[in-house]
Every structure is written in structure tokens, then in C-alpha cells.
N, C-alpha and C positions, 0 to 999 in steps of 0.2 A: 332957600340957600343951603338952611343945614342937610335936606334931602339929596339935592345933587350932589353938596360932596360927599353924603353918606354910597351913593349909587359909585359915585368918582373911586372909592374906596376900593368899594368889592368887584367892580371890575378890576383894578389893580390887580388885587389879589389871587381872582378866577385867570388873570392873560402867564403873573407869575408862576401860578401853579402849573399851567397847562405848558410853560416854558420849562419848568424842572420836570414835567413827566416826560417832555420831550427829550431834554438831553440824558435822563435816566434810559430812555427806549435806544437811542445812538451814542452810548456809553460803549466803549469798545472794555472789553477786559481784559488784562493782563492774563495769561494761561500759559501753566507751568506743564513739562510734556516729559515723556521719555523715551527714548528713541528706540526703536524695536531693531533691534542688530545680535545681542546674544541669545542661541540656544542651547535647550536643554534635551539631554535623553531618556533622563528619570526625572522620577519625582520621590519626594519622601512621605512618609508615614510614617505619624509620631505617635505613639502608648502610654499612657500614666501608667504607674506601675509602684510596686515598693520591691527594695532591695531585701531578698531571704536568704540565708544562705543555703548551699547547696545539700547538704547535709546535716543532720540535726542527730547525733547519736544518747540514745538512753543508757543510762548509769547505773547500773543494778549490785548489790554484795551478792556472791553467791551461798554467804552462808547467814541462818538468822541471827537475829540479836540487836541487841541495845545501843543505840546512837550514842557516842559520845558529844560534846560540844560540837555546831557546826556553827564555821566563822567562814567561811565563805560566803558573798553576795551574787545574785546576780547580777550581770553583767562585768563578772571580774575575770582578768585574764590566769589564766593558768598554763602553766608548758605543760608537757612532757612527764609524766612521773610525778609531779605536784599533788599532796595529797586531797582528796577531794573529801572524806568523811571517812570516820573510823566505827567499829564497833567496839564495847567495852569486851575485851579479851579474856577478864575472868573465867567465862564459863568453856570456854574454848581452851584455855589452859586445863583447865579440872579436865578437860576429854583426853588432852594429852597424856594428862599425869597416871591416870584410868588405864589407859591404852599399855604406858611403859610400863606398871605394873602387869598388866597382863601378860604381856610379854617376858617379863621378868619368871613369872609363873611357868610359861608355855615352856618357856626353854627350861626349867628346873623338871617341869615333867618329862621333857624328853631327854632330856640329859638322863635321867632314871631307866625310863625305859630302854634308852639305848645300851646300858649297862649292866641293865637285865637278861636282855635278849644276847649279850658277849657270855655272862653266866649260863644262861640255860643254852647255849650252843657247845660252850665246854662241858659242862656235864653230861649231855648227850652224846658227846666223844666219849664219854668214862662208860657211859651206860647209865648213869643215877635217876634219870630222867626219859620221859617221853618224847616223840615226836610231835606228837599235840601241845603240850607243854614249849617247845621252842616256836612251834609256828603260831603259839597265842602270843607269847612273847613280840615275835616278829610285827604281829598286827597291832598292838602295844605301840608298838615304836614310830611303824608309819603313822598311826591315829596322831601321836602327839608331835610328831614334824609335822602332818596339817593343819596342827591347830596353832602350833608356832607360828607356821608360814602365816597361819590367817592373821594371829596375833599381830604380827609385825605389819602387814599392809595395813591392819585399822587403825597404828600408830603412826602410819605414812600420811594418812588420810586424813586423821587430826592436827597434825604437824602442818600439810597440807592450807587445811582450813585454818588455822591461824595465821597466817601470812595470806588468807583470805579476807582478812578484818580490815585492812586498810584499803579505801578504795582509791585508785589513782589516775592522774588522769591519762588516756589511750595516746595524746595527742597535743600539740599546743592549738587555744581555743579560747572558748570565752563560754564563762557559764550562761548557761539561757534560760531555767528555770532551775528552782529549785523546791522538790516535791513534798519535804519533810519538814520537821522540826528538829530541835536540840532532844536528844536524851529518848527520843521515842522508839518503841519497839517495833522492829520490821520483818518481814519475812524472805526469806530467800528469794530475789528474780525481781523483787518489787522496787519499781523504778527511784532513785533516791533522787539523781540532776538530770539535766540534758547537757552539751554542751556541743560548741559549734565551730569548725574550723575555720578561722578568719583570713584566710586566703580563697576559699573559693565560693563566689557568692552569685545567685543565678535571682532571673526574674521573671514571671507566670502575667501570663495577660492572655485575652480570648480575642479573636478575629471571628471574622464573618467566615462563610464559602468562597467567596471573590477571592480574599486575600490570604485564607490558608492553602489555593489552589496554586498560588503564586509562590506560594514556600518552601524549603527543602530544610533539609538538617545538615548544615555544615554553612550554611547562609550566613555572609558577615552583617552586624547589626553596631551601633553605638547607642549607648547607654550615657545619660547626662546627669550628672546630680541636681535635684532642686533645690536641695540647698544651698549648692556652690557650683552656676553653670558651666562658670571655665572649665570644671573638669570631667571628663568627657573619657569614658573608657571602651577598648576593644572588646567584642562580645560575639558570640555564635549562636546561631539557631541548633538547639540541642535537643530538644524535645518536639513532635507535632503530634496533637489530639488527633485519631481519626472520627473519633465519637465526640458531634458535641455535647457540653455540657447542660445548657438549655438551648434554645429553638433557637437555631443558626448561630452558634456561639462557641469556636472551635479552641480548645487549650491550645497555648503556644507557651514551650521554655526556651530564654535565652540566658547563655550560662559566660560568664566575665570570663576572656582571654587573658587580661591581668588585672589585678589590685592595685590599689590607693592606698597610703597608713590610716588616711581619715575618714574611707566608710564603714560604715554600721550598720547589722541587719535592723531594719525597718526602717528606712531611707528612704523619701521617696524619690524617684527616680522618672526619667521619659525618654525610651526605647525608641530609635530613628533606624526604620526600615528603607532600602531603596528599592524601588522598583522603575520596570524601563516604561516610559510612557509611552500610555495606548497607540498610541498614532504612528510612533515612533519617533520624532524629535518637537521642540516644543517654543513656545518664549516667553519669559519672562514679565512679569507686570509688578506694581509695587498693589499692595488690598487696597490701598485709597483708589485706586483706578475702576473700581468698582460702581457705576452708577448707584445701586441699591446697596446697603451693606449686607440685608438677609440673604443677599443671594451668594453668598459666600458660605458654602457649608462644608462641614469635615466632608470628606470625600470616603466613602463606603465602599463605593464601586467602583474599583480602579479604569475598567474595563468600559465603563458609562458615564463620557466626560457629561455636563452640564450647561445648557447656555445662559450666558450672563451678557448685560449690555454694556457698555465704554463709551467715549469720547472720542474718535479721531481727528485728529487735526488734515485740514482740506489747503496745502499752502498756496493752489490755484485761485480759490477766494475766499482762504485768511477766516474760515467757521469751523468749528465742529459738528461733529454728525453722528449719530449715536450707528452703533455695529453691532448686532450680535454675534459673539466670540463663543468658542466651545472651551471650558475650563475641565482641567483632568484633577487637581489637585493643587497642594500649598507644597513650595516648596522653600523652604529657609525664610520664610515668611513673605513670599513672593507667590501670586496665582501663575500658576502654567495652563498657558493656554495653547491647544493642541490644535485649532484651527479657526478661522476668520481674521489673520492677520499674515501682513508682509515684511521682510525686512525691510528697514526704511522708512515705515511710517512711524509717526509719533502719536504718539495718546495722552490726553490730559491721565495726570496725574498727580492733580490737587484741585481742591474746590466743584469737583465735579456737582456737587449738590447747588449749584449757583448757574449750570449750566443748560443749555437746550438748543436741541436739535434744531442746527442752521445759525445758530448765536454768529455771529463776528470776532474774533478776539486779537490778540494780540500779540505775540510767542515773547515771551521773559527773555533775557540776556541769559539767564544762568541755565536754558536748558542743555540737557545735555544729548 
């Protein structure tokens, strides 16, 4: 008795199971789609990048000498005129003081000489004197108006160079480095700060061959902060490598149309290029529509879209059917696909990992 209804049991069991594998195999599924109706004529290409600014100028005294205190930081804003480092002026004074003295001198010897040569030209008119005698005189007198003259420009020179001692800045900026210390001695031309115009700020990335062949200079470009994406700036192609810089790796500068008060060089940033897709117009898909997800790669080669396979929905009898599609690129976070689809048709675009070719399904209320 216990045998039978032990066998009674697992037949039960074997008829249930074979009944839920059944209604799992004619389980129809719910499939969400989207309907292939908008197209596109480009595609985007996007570049990590950091924000530099476009110019970086060095800060040099042109005369040497001894740092006084510096209390400027890096990254401190400065205008226009704002002193940037001084030198101790002492010794630069003493040149002055040297110079007006000598000058003082020059003019006392010419003053004499020229006094001389009035004397030995009137005695020459009496007869008391030579002709050699006035024209030493004469030579007298130029010698020490040369040496005046020269007097005088080395005390222009020193005058000069004291009002050389303050260093100031070209420009309103922001310091970007700063080379020295407090009180140290320097020599003329030796770089003291850098500092950076915070208006115009530009950004350096490398492309392939494909995609520097597609570029020009004057090419509009936008620029996104990654810190803060809502903000989104106008940008130019300003720069194009003809040389690359390693194997297939071409320089590209893009330089900011306008600024922001809140960025800062070393930003990082992602540069959105448009180009016109290969084929010429395109459509739309969301990345989930993607059977595989590795088949979704940056796109290198504008020129050499990629087949990847899809879902489409068959409404004659209510299955999906996988398609090979040709993808050119990502755009706005959307695959563009350049060919194997029509307007009109729908394509799953959810749960495709649950799905297979010929399945039955069921279209959602909320497709669109």
C-alpha cells in the first residue's frame, strides 16, 4: 500500500512538472519596442579631455637681485598691474646714486672745459696764444660733453632699472605656478610665476586618420564640464596635427568661443564632435536594443559602420526575429544605425537577453 502511494506521488509530481514546463514553453511575453520613425544625418564623437588654458605666460625681473617677501599663492587671481614680486631695491638705488654723482662730475668737467676753450679762443684773437693750444682746448671740451652725454644715459639706465624691481602683472589672470621662494637671489630673465588668462581656455586630444581627415579648423565643436554637465560651452577646431604624435595618433586643439565664471584650468572636460553619417541619413535605437552588449563599441572608424544584431517585431505573427543592422556610431546615447532597418518597424527594446529568434510575444500598451 505504502509503495503504490509512494509511485502515486511521483507520478503527481513528474505529470506537474512536465505541466509547468509546458505553460513556461507557451508563456507569451510581454515586449517593449520602439518604433523606427526619426532620422538622423550625423552622428557625435565624444573626447575625454582636460580644460588648459590657451596661454600660459612666464614672469621674469629683467634685472637681478634679491626677492623680497612673496605672498602671493598659486592659483590666486591677480588684474592688471597687481604686484606680482619685488626685488630689494637697495642695491639698485646705490647704482642710481653712483650714476648722479657721475653725472654731477661730467657736467663740472665740461662746464670747465667749455670755459677754457671761450679763454683760449679770446687769447688767440690777442695773439697770446697758439692755434694748437685752442684746438686742444676744443678737443677738451667735446671729450667731456661725451662723457656727460654718456654720464647721463647710465643714470637713465639705472633710474630705468629701478622701476624694474617690481614685477607686475601683463594682464588680469590667475597665478599658475610659482618658481621661487621668499628672500632668494635671482638672476635676470629667470622665470619667477607663470600666470594664465582666465578667459580663454582651449582643449588638446588625439584622433585617429579617419577622423582628422574629417576635420578642418574653424569646425564648431561643444565642450561639457564633467563636473557640472548642464554646462555645455561653444568651441572651435583651432588647431590640426599633420604629424602624428605616436602611430596613428593625430593632435587636435579645440579652443572655447565663450567662458563660464566657474571653470578652471585642469577641468575635466568631453569634446562632442559632429560628423555627417556615412551612409548619409540614419535611425535611431536606445543601447539596450543591443542583443550583445560587447557589440557596442566606441566607433574609431566613422567611415566602417559595424554589424550588430536586434530584435524586430514581426506584427503578421506577433514574434521576434533577430536582424543584422549596420551601426555607424553612438549618438546622444543612442546607436545609429545606417542600414538593415525601415521606417515603421519596431524593435525590442528591453529584455532582449530573455529573447530568441521566432519567440511569440506580446506588444506592451505603453510602446511607443
Amino acid at each position: 500500500m505504502r509503495k503504490t502511494l509512494l509511485l502515486l506521488a511521483i507520478s503527481l509530481t513528474i505529470f506537474a512538472c512536465k505541466e509547468e514546463a509546458t505553460d513556461k514553453d507557451t508563456l507569451v511575453r510581454g515586449l517593449k519596442t520602439v518604433l523606427i520613425k526619426d532620422t538622423e544625418s550625423a552622428t557625435i564623437r565624444r573626447f575625454p579631455s582636460v580644460l588648459q588654458p590657451a596661454s600660459v605666460s612666464a614672469l621674469a625681473f629683467e634685472v637681478p637681485g634679491k626677492l623680497e617677501a612673496v605672498t602671493l599663492k598659486v592659483g590666486e587671481k591677480v588684474k592688471q598691474g597687481d604686484v606680482i614680486a619685488k626685488i630689494d631695491p637697495t642695491s639698485l638705488e646705490l647704482k642710481v646714486e653712483n650714476a648722479t654723482a657721475a653725472v654731477d662730475l661730467a657736467q663740472a668737467t665740461f662746464q670747465n672745459a667749455s670755459d677754457n676753450l671761450i679763454r683760449q679762443e679770446k687769447l688767440l684773437a690777442k695773439g697770446s696764444v697758439t692755434k694748437v693750444s685752442v684746438d686742444n682746448a676744443r678737443t677738451e671740451s667735446a671729450t667731456t660733453a661725451a662723457q656727460l652725454e654718456q654720464a647721463e644715459k647710465t643714470l637713465a639706465s639705472t633710474k630705468d632699472d629701478l622701476t624694474k624691481a617690481i614685477l607686475r602683472a601683463p594682464f588680469n589672470g590667475i597665478i599658475n605656478t610659482f618658481d621661487v621662494d621668499s628672500f632668494a637671489t635671482i638672476s635676470a630673465g629667470a622665470p619667477i610665476a607663470t600666470i594664465y588668462a582666465t578667459d580663454v581656455f582651449e582643449v588638446s586630444f588625439s584622433v585617429n586618420f579617419e577622423v582628422v581627415s574629417l576635420l578642418t579648423v574653424g569646425k564648431r565643436a561643444k565642450i561639457r564640464l564633467a563636473d557640472d554637465p548642464s554646462i555645455i560651452l561653444d568651441a572651435v577646431v583651432s588647431e590640426l596635427g599633420s604629424r602624428a604624435d605616436t602611430v596613428s595618433s593625430f593632435p587636435v586643439v579645440v579652443s572655447l568661443i565663450n567662458g563660464d565664471p566657474s571653470i578652471k584650468a585642469g577641468m575635466a572636460v568631453e569634446v562632442s564632435l559632429e560628423f555627417q553619417v556615412p551612409a548619409g541619413v540614419g535611425f535611431t535605437l536606445p543601447l539596450s536594443a543591443a542583443i550583445k552588449e560587447g557589440q557596442i563599441q566606441s566607433k574609431d572608424k566613422l567611415t566602417d559602420p559595424s554589424p550588430m544584431g536586434i530584435f524586430v517585431y514581426d506584427p503578421e505573427t506577433s514574434t521576434v526575429k533577430v536582424r543584422q543592422v549596420m551601426v555607424a556610431g553612438v549618438r546622444e546615447n543612442s546607436l545609429l544605425i545606417v542600414d538593415g532597418l525601415s521606417a515603421g518597424e519596431r524593435v525590442a527594446s528591453a529584455g532582449v537577453s530573455f529573447l530568441r529568434d521566432g519567440q511569440k510575444v506580446k506588444l506592451l500598451p505603453d510602446n511607443k
